[in-house]
N, C-alpha and C positions, 0 to 999 in steps of 0.2 A: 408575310410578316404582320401585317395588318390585321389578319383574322387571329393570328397568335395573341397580339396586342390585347384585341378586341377581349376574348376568351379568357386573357390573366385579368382585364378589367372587372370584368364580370364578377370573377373570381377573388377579387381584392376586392370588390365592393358588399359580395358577398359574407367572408367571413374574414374582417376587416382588422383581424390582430393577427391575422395569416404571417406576412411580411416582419412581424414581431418574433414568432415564433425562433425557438432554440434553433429548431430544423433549418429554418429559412435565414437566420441568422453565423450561420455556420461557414465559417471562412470569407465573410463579409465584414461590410464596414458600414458603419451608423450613417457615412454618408450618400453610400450606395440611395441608388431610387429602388423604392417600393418594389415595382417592377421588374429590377433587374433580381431582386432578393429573393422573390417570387420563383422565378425561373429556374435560381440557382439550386431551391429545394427539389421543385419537380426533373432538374436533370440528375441531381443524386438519386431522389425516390425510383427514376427511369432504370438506372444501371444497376440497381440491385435488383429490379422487375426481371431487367434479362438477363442478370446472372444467373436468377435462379429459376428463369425460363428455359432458361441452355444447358445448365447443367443437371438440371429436373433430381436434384441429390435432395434425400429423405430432410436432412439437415436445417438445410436452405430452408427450403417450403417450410419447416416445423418454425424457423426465427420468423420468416418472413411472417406467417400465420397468427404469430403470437406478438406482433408488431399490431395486427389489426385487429387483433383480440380485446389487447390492451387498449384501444381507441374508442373501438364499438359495443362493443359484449358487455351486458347488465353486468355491474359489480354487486356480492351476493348481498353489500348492505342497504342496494339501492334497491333490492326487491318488498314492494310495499307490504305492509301488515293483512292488508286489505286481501291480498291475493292468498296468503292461509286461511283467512280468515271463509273465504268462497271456499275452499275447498275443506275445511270445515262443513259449509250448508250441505256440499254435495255428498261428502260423507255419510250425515245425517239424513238426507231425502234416499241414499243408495240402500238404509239400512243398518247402519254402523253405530247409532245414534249418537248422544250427548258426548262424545270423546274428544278430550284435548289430542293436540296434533304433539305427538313425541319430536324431543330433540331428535332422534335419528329418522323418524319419518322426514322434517322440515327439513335436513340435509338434504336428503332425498330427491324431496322435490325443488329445492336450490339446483342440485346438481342436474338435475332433471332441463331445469330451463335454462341452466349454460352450455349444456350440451345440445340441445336444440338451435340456440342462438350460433353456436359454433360452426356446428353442421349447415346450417341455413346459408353463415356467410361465405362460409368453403365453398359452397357454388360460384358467389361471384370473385371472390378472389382466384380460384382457379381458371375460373372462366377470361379473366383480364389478363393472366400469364401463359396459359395453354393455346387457348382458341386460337385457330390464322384468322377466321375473322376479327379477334381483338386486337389483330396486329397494324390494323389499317387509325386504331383510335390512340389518339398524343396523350400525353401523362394525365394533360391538366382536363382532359373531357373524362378520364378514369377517374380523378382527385373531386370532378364534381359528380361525377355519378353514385362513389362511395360518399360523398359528403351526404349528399342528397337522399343516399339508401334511408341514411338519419332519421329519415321523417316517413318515413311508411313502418305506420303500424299493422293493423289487422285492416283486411280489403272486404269493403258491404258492400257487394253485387249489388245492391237494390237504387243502393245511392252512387255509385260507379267511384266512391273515394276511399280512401284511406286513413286510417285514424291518425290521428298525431304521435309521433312517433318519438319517445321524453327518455332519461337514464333509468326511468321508472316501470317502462315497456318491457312485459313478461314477454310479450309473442315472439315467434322466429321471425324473422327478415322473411320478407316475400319470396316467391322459387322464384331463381332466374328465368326469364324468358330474353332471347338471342334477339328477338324480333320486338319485343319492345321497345329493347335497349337500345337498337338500331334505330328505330323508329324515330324516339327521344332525341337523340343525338343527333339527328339527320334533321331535325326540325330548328335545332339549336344553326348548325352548320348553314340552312342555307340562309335561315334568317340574320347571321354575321354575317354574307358573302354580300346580301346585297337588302335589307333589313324588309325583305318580306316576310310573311307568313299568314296563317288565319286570321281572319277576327275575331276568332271564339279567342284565340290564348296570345293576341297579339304582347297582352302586357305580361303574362307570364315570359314570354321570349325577353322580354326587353329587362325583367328583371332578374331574368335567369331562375327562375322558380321551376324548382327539379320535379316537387314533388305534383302540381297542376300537370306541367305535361306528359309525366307518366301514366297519370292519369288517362288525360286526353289521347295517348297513344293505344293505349288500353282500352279504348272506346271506339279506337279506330281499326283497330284488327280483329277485336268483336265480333266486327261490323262483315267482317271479311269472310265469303264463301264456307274456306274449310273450316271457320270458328262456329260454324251454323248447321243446322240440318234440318230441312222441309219435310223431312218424311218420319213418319213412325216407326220404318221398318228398320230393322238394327239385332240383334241378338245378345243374350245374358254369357256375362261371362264371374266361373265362379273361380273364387280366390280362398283357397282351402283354411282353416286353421292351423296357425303356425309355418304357414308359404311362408314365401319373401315376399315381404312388404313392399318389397320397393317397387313392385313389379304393379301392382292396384297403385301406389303414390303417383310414380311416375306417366301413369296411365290418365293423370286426371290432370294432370299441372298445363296450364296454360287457358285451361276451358271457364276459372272463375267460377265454380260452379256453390263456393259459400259453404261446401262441406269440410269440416275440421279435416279429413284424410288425409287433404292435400295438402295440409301445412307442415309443422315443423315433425321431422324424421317419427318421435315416439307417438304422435297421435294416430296415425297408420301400423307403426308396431305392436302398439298396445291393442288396438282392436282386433287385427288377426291375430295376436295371442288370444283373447278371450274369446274369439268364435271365430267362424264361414263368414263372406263379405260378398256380395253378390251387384254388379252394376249392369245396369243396360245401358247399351252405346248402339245409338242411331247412326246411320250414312252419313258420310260427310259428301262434299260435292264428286269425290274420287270413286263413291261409291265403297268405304270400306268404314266397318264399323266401331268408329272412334270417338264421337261426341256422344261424352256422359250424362242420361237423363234422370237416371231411376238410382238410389243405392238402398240396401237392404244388409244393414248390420245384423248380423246374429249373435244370441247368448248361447257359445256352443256349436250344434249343428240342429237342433230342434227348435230351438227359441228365437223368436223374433224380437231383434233388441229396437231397434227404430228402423222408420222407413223415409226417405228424403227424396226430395223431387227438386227442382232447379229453377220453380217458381218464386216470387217474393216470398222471403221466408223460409226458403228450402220447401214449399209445398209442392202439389204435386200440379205439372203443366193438366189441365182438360181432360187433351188430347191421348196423354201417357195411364190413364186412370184403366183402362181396358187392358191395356198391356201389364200391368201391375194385377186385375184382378187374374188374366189367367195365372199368372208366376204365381201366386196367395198360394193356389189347388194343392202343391207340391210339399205345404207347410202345415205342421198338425194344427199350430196355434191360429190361423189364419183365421178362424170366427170374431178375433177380437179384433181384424181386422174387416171386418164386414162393414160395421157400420161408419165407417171414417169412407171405405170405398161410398156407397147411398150417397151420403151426407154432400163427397164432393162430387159427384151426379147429379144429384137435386140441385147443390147450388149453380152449378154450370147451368142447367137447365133454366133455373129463375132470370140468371144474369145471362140469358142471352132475350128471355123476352124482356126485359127491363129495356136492355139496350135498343129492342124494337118495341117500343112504345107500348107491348102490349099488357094487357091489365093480369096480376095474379089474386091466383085464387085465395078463400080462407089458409085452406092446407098450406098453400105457400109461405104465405105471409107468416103465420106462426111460426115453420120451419124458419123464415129470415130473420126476424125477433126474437127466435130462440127461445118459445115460451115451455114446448114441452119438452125440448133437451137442449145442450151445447152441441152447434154444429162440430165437430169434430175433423180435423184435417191430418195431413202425414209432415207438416211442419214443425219447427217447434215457436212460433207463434201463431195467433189465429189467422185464417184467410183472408187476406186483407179485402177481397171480394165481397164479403160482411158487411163491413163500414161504409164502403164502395156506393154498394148498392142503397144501404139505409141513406147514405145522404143525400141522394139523388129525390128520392121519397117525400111526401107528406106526412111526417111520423105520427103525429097526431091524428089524420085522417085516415090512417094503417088502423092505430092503435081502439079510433071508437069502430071500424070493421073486424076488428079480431075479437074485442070483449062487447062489442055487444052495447058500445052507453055511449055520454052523452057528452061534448068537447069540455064543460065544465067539469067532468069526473073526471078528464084527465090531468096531469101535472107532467111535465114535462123539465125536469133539474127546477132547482130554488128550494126554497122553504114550503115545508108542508102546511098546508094554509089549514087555519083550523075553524071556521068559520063555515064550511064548507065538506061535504062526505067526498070523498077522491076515491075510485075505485083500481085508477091504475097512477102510480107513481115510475114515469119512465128515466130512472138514475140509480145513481149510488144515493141510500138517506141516512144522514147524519145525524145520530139521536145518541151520538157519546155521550154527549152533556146532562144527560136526562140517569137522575140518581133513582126516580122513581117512576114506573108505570101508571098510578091511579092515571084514571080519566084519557089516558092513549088511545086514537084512534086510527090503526093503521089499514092503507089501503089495501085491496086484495089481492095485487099484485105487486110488486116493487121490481124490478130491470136488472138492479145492481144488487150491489151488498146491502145490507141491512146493518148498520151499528149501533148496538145497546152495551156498547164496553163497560158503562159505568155502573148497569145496572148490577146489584149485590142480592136482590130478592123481585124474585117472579110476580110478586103480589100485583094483582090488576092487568098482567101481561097477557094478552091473546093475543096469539101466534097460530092456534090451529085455521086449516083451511086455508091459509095466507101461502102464494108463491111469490117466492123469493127467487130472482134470479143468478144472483154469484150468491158471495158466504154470507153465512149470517153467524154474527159477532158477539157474544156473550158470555166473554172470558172474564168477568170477574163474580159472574154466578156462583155464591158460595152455595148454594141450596137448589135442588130442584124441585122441593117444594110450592105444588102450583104449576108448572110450568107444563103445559098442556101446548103436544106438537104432534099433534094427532090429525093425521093426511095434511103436515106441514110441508110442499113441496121447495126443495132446497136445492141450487141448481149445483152449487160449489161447495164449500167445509160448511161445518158445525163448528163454532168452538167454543170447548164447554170446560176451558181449560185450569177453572180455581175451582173447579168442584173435587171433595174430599169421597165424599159419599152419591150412591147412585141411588139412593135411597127417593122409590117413587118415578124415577127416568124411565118412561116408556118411548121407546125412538122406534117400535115394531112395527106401527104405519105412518111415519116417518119418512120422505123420498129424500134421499141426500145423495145430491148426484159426483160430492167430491170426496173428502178426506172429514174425520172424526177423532177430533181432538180432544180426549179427557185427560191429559196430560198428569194431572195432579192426582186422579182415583185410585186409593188405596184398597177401597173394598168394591167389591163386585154386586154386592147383594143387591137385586131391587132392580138389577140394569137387564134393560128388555131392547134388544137391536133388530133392522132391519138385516133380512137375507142377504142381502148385497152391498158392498157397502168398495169405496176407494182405499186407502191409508185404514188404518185402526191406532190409532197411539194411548198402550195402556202402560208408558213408560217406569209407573210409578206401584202399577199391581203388584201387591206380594203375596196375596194367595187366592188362587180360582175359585176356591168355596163363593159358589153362586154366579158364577162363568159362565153364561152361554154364548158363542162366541158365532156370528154370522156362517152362511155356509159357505159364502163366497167371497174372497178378499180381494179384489184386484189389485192392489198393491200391496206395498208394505204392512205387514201386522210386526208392531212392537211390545213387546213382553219384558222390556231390558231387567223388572228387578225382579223375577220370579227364580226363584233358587230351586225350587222342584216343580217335575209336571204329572205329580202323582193327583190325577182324578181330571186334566186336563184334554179336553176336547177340542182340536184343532178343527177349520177351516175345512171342508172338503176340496178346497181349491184355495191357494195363497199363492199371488203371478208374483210379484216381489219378495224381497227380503223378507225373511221371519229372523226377528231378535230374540234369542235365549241365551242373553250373552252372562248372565249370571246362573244359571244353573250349575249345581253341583255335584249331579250323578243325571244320566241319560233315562234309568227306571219309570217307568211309567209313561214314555216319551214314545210316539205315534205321530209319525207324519203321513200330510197327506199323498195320496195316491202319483205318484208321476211327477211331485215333486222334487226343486232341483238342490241337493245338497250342497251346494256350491252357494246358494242364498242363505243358508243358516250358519248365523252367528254366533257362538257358544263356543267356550271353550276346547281346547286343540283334544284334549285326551277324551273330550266326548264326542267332536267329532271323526276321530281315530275309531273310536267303538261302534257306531255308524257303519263305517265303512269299512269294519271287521265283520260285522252283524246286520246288514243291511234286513233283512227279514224278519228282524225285533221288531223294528222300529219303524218300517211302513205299510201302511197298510196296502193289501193285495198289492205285495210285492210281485207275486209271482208273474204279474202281467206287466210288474212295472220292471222292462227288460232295459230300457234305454235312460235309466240314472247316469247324470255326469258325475263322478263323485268328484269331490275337490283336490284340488292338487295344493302340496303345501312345497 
């Protein structure tokens, strides 16, 4: 009786207009205690658990379901703007470019996320009516565990918590795990019986904070043998195109492993519709192979869509980079996976002599500073190993070992002192302010971005010979007149985005190791590009006359206003998206070799002719035997 007490206290102090409620109000009287009102809701809520636990009729379940639909689940007017609005960017970075989101598309994805949320919570609502082990838990430890589902958003492995969880919450509800829940619960329980428990979450217990100790249970089965595995050995298991999804979802729930798969039902469906899924699962302590290390989404059965590992950031553990390089061999595209494998070799390699005191070399040091490329990882943010390690460092005493000078030519963040020649500036430099170049003296290096957003005309600007290490910023350059970027090395974008004319842009020896934004260039004439190149965005070209266009695109090439591709020479290689979403007729129209039809944008009747005539319109076709064409 006491522990009951105890347990509706909690629960009345908790959500404190409970006892008010219509529910709890219900064949009561205004002078009834709190308490007894309390009770009387959770013994109604009780009998209709096991009416329609006993009589398991389609019916039951579908009221019951929609009883806590109505409580939990996003209403479609509480879904932020904010959340089209992402999906919008993704659109646009996928290739789709500048397009508003259609009333029936935004249905769509409405419907999209109450069907997920749906799905998510039918685990645990089933789970509280079916289970015999849920047969052992009272109303009100069920009333607080759904109460408390409330507040779990999306779960960062890295920080072991959960986001805050509001009406405004797109994500699904967490998977059910059996052992959490127990865990949770059993921590509540004994600390009622007799007001023990940990130090770490003494005052979560006492205040009954659901969503701390799910946490902390979460951390504590982790922690546990079969959640772990010592060994590298384990085997790839493949998950074919258009399998059942549930079979990879289910395969990964409980492990925390930070990859979208394992959350709400369509992010696992959708992938294996779009291609092959590939994970490797190491030994558990049973010796069978079920802890997921490695995954390997594919576009298709040929294309590697991303690669994810289960270190901060979804990188890749060290230890797992070997077993990842032989799996590559199997895969045509796997060169562009080479040097992300190097890169986290080498880093491992530095950061294990940092950690033992020992000194590195030049070569090293440039690789850790990042001077002659972005370290590159299988995350999708950078290796937190990076930062890690620079901050442990002298950077300054790094920085006069790598360029060669003198502690006073370095700059290290602040203002660029002008009194004074700086040959390395280690930061982001802010020079938006600055309308004009005369008398600019910029160091020969810079770390970060470089910003000259204000600037409108070139005049006085040197920029060649200068490395720059993220973007460099020059979006309201109406003129390239002047603008000399000759062996300019650029670690990240160009943006050259209010330029009309290319009249005079030579980018030919030019190193830009990200994305090239002309966004606004109507004419082609005069433009001279580097062989290789990330993104290309000529969103606003309306005719190729004087088009040379790189050989190599690794990403997206955008063409959105070009209405014919008569005299147009494409790319020898475009790994992304190509937009020819204004084209009018297919004539003239030559894609590259091995390229994927499935990434061009254009029109439905010309992509229909395509894939009537595949032989027009790619080049040496005849070897290119393994076209996905698109499915409509």
């Amino acid at each position: 009786m006491n522990e009951r007490n105890t347990w509706i206290d909690i629960i009345a102090k908790l959500y404190k207009n409970l006892h008010m409620s219509e529910s709890a109000m219900h064949g009561m009287r205004q002078s009834d205690k709190k308490r007894d009102r309390i009770l009387n809701y959770f013994e109604r809520l009780e009998k209709v658990h096991q009416r329609v636990s006993k009589s398991k009729r389609e019916e039951d379940l579908k009221l019951l379901k929609k009883f806590y639909y109505n409580l939990y689940v996003i209403k479609p007017e509480d879904i932020p703007d904010s959340y089209f609005e992402h999906e919008k960017r993704i659109m646009r970075e996928r290739g789709y470019g500048n397009i508003e989101i259609t009333p029936e598309r935004k249905q769509n994805l409405i419907n999209q996320i109450i069907e997920d949320q749906k799905e998510s919570l039918d685990k645990w609502i089933e789970y509280f009516l079916f289970d015999e082990e849920s047969n052992s838990y009272e109303m009100w430890e069920k009333y607080w565990v759904f109460q408390g589902l409330q507040q779990l958003g999306k779960y960062n492995k890295e920080t072991g918590k959960f986001s805050k969880r509001d009406k405004h919450t797109v994500y699904p509800f967490p998977p059910l795990e059996r052992e959490v829940i127990f865990t949770t619960l059993k921590l509540m329980e004994d600390y009622i019986k007799d007001k023990k428990g940990d130090n770490e979450i003494r005052s979560a217990l006492g205040s009954g904070n659901f969503k701390t100790l799910y946490e902390y249970s979460i951390k504590i089965i982790m922690n546990k043998e079969e959640k772990q595995s010592n060994t590298t050995l384990g085997k790839w298991i493949k998950y074919e195109q258009g399998s059942d999804y549930h079979k990879l979802r289910d395969s990964l729930q409980g492990y925390y492993t930070g990859w979208c798969t394992a959350a709400g039902e369509n992010f696992a469906k959708e992938q294996l519709e779009n291609g092959d899924f590939y994970v490797y699962y190491t030994l558990d302590k049973n010796g069978e192979a079920k802890v997921p290390r490695i995954a390997i989404r594919m576009n298709g059965h040929n294309e590697i869509g991303e690669i994810r590992g289960i270190a901060d950031n979804q990188n890749m553990e060290p230890e797992m980079i070997s077993i990842l390089e032989k799996k590559l061999e199997e895969f045509p595209d796997r060169d562009k996976y080479r040097k992300k494998e190097y890169d986290m070799q080498f880093l491992t390699t530095i950061d294990n002599k940092v950690q033992k005191g020992y000194d590195l070399t030049k070569e090293e040091l440039r690789f850790l500073y990042e001077i002659d490329s972005k370290i590159e990882g299988f995350g999708y943010e950078k290796d937190p190993r990076i930062k890690e390690t620079i901050n442990k460092r002298n950077i300054k005493n790094d920085l006069m070992y790598i360029f060669d000078c003198k502690e006073d030519e370095i700059c290290v963040g602040g203002d660029l002192p002008k009194d004074k020649t700086i040959k390395v500036y280690w930061d982001s430099l802010d020079l938006s302010g600055l309308t004009s170049a005369e008398g600019l003296k910029l160091p020969d290096y810079i770390g970060g971005n470089l910003y000259l957003s204000s600037l409108t005309s070139a005049e006085g600007l040197d920029l060649s010979h200068t490395n720059i290490g993220e973007d460099l910023y020059l979006n309201s350059l109406t003129s390239a007149e002047g603008l000399d970027l000759s062996h300019t090395n650029i670690g990240g974008n160009l943006y050259l985005n209010s330029l009309t004319s290319a009249e005079g842009l030579d980018l030919s020896n030019t190193n830009i190791g990200g994305n090239l934004h002309l966004s606004s260039l109507t004419s082609a004439e005069g433009l001279k590009l580097q062989e290789y190149i990330g993104n290309l965005d000529l969103i606003s070209l309306t005719s190729v006359e004087g088009l040379t266009l790189p050989k190599h695109i690794e990403g997206e090439l955008f063409l959105t206003s070009l209405t014919s591709a008569e005299g147009l020479t494409l790319p020898e290689y475009v790994g992304g998206n190509l937009d020819l979403s204004s084209l009018t007729s297919a004539e003239g129209l030559k894609l590259p070799e091995n390229f994927d039809i499935k990434k061009l944008y254009a029109p439905e009747y010309i992509i229909n002719e395509i894939n009537m005539h595949p032989e027009k319109y790619f080049n040496n076709y005849k070897i290119n035997e393994n076209i996905q064409r698109r499915k409509f």
